[in-house]
N, C-alpha and C positions, 0 to 999 in steps of 0.2 A: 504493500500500500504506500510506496516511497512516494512524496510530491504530490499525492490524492488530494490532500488541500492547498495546493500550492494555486493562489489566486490568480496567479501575475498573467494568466490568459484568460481570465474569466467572461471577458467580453467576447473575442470572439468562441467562447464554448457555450455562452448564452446564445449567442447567433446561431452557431453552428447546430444547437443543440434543438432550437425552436424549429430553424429549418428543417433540420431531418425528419423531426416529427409531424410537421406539415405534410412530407414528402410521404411518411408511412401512415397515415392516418387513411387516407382513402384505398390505399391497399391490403392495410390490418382489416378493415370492413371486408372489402373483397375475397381476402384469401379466406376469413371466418365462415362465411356464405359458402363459398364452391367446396368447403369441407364438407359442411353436412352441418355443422356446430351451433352456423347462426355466426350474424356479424359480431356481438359481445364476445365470443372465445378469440376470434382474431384481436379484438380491441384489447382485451387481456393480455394476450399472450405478447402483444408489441409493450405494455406497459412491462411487466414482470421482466419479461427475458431480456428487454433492451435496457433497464436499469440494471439489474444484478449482475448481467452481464457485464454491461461496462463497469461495474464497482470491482469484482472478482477477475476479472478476466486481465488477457496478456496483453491486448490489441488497442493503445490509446486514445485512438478515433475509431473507432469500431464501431457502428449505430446494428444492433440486432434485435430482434422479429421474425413474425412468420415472414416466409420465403417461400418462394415457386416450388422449389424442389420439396424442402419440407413438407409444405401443403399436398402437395400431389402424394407424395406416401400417406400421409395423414388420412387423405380423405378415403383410400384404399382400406386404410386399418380400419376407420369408420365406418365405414358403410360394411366391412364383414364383420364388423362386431354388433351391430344395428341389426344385420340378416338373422344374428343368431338369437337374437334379440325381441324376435316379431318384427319388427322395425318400429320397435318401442325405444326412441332415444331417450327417454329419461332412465330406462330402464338397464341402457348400455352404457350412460355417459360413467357408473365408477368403475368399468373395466375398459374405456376408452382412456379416462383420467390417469387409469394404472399404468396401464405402456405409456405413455407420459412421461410419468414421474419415472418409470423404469427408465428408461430411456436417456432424462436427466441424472441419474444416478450412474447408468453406466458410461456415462463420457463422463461424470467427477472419474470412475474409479478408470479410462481410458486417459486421465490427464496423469495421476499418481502414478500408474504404470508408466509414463512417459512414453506412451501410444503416438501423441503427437508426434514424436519427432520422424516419424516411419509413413506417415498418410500422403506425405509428399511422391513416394512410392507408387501411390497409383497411376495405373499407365493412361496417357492422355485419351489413348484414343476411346476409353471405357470411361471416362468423364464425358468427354465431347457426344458420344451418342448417348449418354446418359442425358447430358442439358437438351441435346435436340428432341430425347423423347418426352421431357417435361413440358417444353412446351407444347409441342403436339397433343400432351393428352391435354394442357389446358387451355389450346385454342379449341381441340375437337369438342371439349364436356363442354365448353361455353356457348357452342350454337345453338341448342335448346334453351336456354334460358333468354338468350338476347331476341330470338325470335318467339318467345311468352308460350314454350309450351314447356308442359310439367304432364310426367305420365303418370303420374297419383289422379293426375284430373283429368284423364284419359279413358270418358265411361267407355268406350268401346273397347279398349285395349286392356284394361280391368275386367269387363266380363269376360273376354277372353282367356282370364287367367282364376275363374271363379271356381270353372272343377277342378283344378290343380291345387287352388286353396283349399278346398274340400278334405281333398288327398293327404297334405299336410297336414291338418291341425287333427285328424283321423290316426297321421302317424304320430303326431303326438301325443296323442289319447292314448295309444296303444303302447307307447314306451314307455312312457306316465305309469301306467296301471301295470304293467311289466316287472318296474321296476321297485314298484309298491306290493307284486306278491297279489295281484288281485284279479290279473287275468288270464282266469280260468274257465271253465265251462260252467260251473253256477251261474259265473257274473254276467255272463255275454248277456243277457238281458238288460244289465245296468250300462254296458259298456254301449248298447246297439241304441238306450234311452237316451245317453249321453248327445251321441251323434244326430240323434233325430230332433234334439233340442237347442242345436247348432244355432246361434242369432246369424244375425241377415248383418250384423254390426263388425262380429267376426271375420266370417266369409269376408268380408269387403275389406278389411281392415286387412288381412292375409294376403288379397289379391292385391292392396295399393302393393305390398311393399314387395309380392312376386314382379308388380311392372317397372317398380321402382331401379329393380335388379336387371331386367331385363333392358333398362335403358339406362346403365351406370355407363362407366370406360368411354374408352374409344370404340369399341366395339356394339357397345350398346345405343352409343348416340348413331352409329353406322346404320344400328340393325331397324329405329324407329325413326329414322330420319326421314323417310320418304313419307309416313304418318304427319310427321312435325310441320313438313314442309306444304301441305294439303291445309294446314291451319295455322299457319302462320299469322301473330297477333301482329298485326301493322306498326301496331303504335309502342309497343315495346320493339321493334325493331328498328323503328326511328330515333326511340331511345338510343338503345345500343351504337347505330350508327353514327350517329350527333358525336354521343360521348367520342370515340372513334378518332371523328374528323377532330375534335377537339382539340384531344392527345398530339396529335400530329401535327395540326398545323398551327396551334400556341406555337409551338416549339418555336417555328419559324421567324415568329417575333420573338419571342425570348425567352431564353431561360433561367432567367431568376427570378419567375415563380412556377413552382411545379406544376406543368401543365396536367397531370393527374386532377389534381385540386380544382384547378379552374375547371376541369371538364365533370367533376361533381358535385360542383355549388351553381353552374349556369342550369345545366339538365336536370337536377332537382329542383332548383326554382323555376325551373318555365312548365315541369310537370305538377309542382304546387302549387305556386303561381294561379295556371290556368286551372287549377280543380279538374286536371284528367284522371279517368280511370285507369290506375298501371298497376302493377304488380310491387307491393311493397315487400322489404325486405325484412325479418325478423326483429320483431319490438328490440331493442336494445333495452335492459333492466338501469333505470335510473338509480343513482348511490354509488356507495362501496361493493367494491364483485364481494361474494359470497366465500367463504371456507369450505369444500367440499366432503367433510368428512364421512361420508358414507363411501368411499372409493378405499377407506380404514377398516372401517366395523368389518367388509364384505370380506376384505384380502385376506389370503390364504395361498398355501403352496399349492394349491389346486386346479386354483383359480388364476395363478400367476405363469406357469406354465407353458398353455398355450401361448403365451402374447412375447412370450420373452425374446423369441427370432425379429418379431418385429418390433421391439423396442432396441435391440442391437441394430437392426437395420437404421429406424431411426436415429439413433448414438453416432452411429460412423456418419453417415449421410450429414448428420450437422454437423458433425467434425471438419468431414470434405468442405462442404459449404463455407465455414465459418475461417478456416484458414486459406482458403484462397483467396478471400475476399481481405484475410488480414497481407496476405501477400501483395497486392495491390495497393493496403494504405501505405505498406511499407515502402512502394514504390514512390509514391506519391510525399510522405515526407520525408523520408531518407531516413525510416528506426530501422528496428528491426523487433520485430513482436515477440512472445513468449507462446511457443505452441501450446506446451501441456498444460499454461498456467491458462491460456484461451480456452482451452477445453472445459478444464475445473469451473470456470465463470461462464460457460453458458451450460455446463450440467448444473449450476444450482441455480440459474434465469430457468431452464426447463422446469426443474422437480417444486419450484415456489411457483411460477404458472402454472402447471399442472395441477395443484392443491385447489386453486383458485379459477379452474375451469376452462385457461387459455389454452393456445394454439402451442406446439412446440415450434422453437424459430432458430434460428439461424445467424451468423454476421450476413447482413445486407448489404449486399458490393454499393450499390446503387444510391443508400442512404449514405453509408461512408462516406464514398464520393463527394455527396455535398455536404456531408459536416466539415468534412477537410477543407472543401472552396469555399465553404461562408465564415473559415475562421478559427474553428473544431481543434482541439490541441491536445486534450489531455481529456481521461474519462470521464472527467465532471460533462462533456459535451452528450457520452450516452446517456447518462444519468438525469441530464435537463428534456432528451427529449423523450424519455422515460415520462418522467414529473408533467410534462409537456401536454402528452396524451391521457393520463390522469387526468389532469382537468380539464382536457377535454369533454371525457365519460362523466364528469360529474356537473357540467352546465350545458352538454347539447345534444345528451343522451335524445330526449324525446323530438329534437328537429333530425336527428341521423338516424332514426326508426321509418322517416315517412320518404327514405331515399329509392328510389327507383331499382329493383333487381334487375333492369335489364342495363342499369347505367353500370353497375358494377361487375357486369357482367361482358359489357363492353370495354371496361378498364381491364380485366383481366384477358381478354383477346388481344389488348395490346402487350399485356404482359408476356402471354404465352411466347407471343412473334418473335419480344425482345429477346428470351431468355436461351432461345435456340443457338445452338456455333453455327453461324456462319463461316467464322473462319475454316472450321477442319469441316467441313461440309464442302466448303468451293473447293479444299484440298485434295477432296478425293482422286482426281486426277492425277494427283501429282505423288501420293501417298502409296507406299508401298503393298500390295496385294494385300498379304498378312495382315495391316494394323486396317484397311479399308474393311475387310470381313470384320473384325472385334469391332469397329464402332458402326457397322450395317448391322451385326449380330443384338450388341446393346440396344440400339436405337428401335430395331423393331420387335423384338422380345418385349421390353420393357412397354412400349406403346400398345400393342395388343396383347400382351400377356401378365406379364409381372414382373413389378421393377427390381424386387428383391432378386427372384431367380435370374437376371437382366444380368447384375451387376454379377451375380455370382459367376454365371456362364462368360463372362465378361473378361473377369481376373483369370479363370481356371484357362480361358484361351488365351489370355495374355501372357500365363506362364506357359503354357507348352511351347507356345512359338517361341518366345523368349530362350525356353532350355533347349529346343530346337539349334536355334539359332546359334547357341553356345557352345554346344556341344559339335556342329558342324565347322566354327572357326577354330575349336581346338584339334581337330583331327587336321583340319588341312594343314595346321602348320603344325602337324606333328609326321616326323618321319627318320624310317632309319635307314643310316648308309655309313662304309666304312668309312673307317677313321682315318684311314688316308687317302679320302676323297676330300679337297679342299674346302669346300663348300660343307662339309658335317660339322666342320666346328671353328672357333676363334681364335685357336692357340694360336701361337708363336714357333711352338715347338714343333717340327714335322715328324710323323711318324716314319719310321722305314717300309721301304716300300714291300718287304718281307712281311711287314704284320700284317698287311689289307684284307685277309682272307680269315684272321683271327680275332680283330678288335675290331667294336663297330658302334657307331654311335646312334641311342635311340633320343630324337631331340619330343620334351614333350611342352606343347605351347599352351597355356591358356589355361582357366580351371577345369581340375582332373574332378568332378561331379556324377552325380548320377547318371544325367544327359550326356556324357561322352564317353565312360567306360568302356561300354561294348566293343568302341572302334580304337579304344585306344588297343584294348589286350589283342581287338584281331589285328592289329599291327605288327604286336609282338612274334607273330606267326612268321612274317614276310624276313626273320634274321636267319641269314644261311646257316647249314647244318655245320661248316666248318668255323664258325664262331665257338670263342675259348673263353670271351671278355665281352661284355656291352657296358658301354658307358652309358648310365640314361643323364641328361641334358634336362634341368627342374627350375633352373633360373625365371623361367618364363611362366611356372604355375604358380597361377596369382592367389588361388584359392583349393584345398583338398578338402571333400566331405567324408562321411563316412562309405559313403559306395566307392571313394577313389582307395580309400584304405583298403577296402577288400582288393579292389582292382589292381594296386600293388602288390597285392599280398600273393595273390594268383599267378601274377606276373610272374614274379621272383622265384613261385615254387615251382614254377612250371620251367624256368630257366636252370636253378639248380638240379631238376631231374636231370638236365642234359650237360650239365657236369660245368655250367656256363657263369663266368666269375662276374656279379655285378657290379660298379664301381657308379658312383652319386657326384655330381655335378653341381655346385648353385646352389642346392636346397633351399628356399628359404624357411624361415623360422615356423611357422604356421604348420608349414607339410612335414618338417620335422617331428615338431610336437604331436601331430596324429600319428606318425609311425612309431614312435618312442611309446605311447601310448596301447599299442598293440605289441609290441616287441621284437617289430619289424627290424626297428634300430635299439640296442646294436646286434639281438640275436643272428639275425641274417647279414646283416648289412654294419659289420664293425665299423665305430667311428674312425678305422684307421683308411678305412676305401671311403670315405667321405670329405671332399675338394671342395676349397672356396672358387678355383677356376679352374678353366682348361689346361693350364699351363702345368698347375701341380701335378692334374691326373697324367698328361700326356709323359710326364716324365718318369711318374711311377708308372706307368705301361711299358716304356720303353728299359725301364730295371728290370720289370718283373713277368713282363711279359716274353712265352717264349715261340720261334717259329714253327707249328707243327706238321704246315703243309708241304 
């Protein structure tokens, strides 16, 4: 906390601080709505995570909040805890809240581990289709709302799904009574009473939330699109578009004021204003947010279980997020940030919004940005636009209830556009085969399928090609040839031309790993019969695993069956110590045949070596 009260910038972190919050106000609304949550969890979650955040955290200008990517998992996790739910959200919000706080909990314990310093690791091209599939799922899920259709109010498309609801709440009767020991052959008369007692309240209530499902994702806005587009509400699509053109073309006069903002205070006053009928967005709760403590009473290792993949998803994902974006302010003033301490500060901005019902969020490249240019210095700048947005929620709670959902829904179309790379997108042309596949693989995986399995398929082909690729440069620049071929080795010393048929040098390049074992031992194959001696050449192995240690180990025994004396070259320290460690060295291989250079070994060849052809 060094310099935390150090005032001597406090004007511009006042600036900086009110700006950003300016900046993130119409998109905390935003990202809270296309969750599923309601615009107060986004309005929370930019208060909580963007103060504690910057008090805890590494990042000095850092402004964080919900974020694109965060949201877009979020609203996944919610809406399958919602399905299991009935699509009773009050009924899923404390095991929605639980991944949550899990989530903030596990980036604290992802900082202490010193997690941070290793995320830098991710391969680009498994970020890059990762942003482009973010946007895409949040330009795609946005066209139903901008053009005013909701498939909850879809009576056609709900009765369509009325004997399936049937079906359902039938099998939960059945597993119900199952599980209670009661359905047997007595009961089926209570059980058949049950079912024929079914309300018309249920049924329909089953069926919103089977259409609900049936038009979630990309896929789903796919599959009811052609429906949506048959009723298209004009006037929410005017909305939307307004908003839209807003966004874009402020811009062109100017940017310093977020044209966000302007484009949600013109298009909700010309729709309240004029007293049109549009589509509002969830009451926003006037006051202090609530304590959630029934997400307490409920937990249990039972119930924590399932969620925990995707509260680690979440964890890492605001990790990724949060320190790219501190990479960027760091470009911008010239620090350099604390990863694992960034991490700790936003796991405890996440698990104190989560308690209090917000969004989990992220560092904001975008908010940063202009806390940095309006002045932003030190974390008292997150902190003010934290307190910023507070009092926001406590004086215009009831005028940001009556905001248009198709305006915020056309805010987020823009957002979607923005958040996508461009850059490694136009690069595909130019982008190696290999890394083109893992950011097509990521990008569309994550868009129609799942973004978790996205990332994972993502990494797992980032490493094969990777150890591919590793394991193919260490083999080409591994090779054996006699030792009194000029080109085997560096010495100074020449060999006679009498030994060439008994000394022979095996050169090994690059890390001796899992990924090149195979080809280094079938190497060892290609050393003529009349070999007495191999020099193996280890200056060049930058790294040994434990498959290189067998690899040697094979090697060597396979060499000794043929009566063939090995002598060690360079070793460095590392590859040492793994073979000391098996007993390779000095059991097989005495420290007395082990050479800082060519020059030593060549001359003990030529003592000790004798001509036997």
């Amino acid at each position: 906390m060094k310099n935390l009260f150090d005032l001597k910038h406090f004007k511009g972190d006042l600036l900086g601080g009110i700006t950003a919050g300016i900046v993130a106000l119409p998109l905390a609304l935003a990202f809270g709505v296309s969750s599923g949550l309601g615009p107060s969890a986004g309005l929370y979650g930019a208060i909580f995570v963007g103060f504690f955040a910057a008090l805890f955290g590494g990042t000095n200008t850092q402004i964080s909040g919900p974020t694109a990517p965060m949201t877009a998992v979020s609203m996944v996790i919610i809406a399958g805890i919602v399905g299991m739910n009935e699509g009773n959200i009050k009924e899923a919000l404390p095991a929605i809240l639980t991944v949550f706080l899990l989530a903030g909990v596990f980036q604290i314990i992802l900082g202490f581990l010193k997690i941070g310093t290793y995320i830098k690791y991710i391969p680009t091209p498994v970020v890059s289709g990762f942003m482009s599939a973010i946007g895409i799922i949040i330009l795609v899920t946005q066209i139903l709302p901008s053009i005013g259709y909701y498939a909850d109010e879809d009576t056609k498309l709900i009765d369509n799904f009325k004997p399936q609801a049937e079906e359902v709440i039938l099998e939960k009767i059945l597993k119900k009574e199952a599980a209670e020991g009661i359905l047997v052959t007595e009961h089926l008369e209570t059980t058949i009473a049950i079912v024929d007692t079914l309300s018309n309240d249920a049924i329909m209530l089953e069926a919103k939330t089977l259409a609900n499902k049936e038009a979630s994702g990309v896929l789903g806005t796919i599959r009811v699109l052609p429906r949506a587009l048959k009723a298209i509400n004009w006037l929410e699509l005017c909305l939307a578009l307004g908003t839209i053109l807003i966004i874009y073309g402020f811009k062109k006069i100017t940017t310093a004021i977020p044209s966000t903002l302007v484009a949600l205070i013109i298009m909700s006053g010309v729709a309240i204003g004029m007293n049109l009928t549009y589509i509002k967005i969830d009451t926003i709760p006037s006051g202090l947010p609530t304590f959630n403590g029934a997400m307490f009473y409920s937990m249990n290792l039972g119930s924590i279980t399932p969620y925990i993949l995707s509260a680690l998803t979440l964890a890492f994902l605001g990790a990724i997020d949060s320190l790219l974006t501190s990479v960027v302010a760091d470009n911008m003033t010239k620090t350099k940030h604390k990863p694992n301490r960034d991490l700790i500060g936003q796991g405890i901005g996440n698990s104190i919004g989560a308690v209090f019902g917000g969004l989990p969020g992220a560092g904001a490249t975008i908010r940063t940005v202009v806390n940095i240019k309006a002045g932003g210095k030190t974390r008292i700048s997150g902190m003010i636009a934290g307190l910023f947005l507070f009092a926001i929620l406590l004086t215009i709670a009831p005028f940001a209830s009556k905001i248009p959902a198709a305006v915020l829904a056309g805010i987020l179309i823009t957002v979607g556009i923005g958040v996508m790379d461009y850059k490694g997108l136009k690069a595909i042309p130019k982008m190696p085969r290999t890394e083109v596949l893992i950011m097509l693989t990521v990008l569309l995986v994550a868009s129609f399928y799942d973004l978790i399995t996205a990332v994972g398929i993502g990494l797992v082909l980032a490493s094969l090609i990777f150890m591919k690729k590793m394991g193919d440069l260490t083999v080409q620049g591994s090779w054996v040839k006699s030792a009194a071929d000029a080109d085997s080795h560096d010495s100074t010393v020449k060999l006679p031309s009498n030994l060439e048929a008994e000394v022979f040098v095996k050169r090994m390049n690059g890390p001796l790993f899992f990924g090149s074992t195979s080809d280094i031992q079938e190497l060892t194959k290609t050393i003529p019969s009349t070999a007495t001696t191999l020099v193996i050449q280890m200056s060049n192995v930058s790294y040994m695993d434990q498959s290189g240690v067998y690899a040697m180990e094979e090697i060597i025994s396979e060499l000794e069956t043929k009566d063939i004396k090995i002598l060690i070259v360079g070793i460095p320290d590392q590859s040492r110590k793994m073979l000391k460690k098996v007993g390779l060295i000095p059991k097989s291989i005495p420290h007395s045949l082990i050479f800082d250079s060519m020059d030593e070994c060549m001359k003990w060849v030529i003592e000790n070596v004798e001509d036997e052809v």
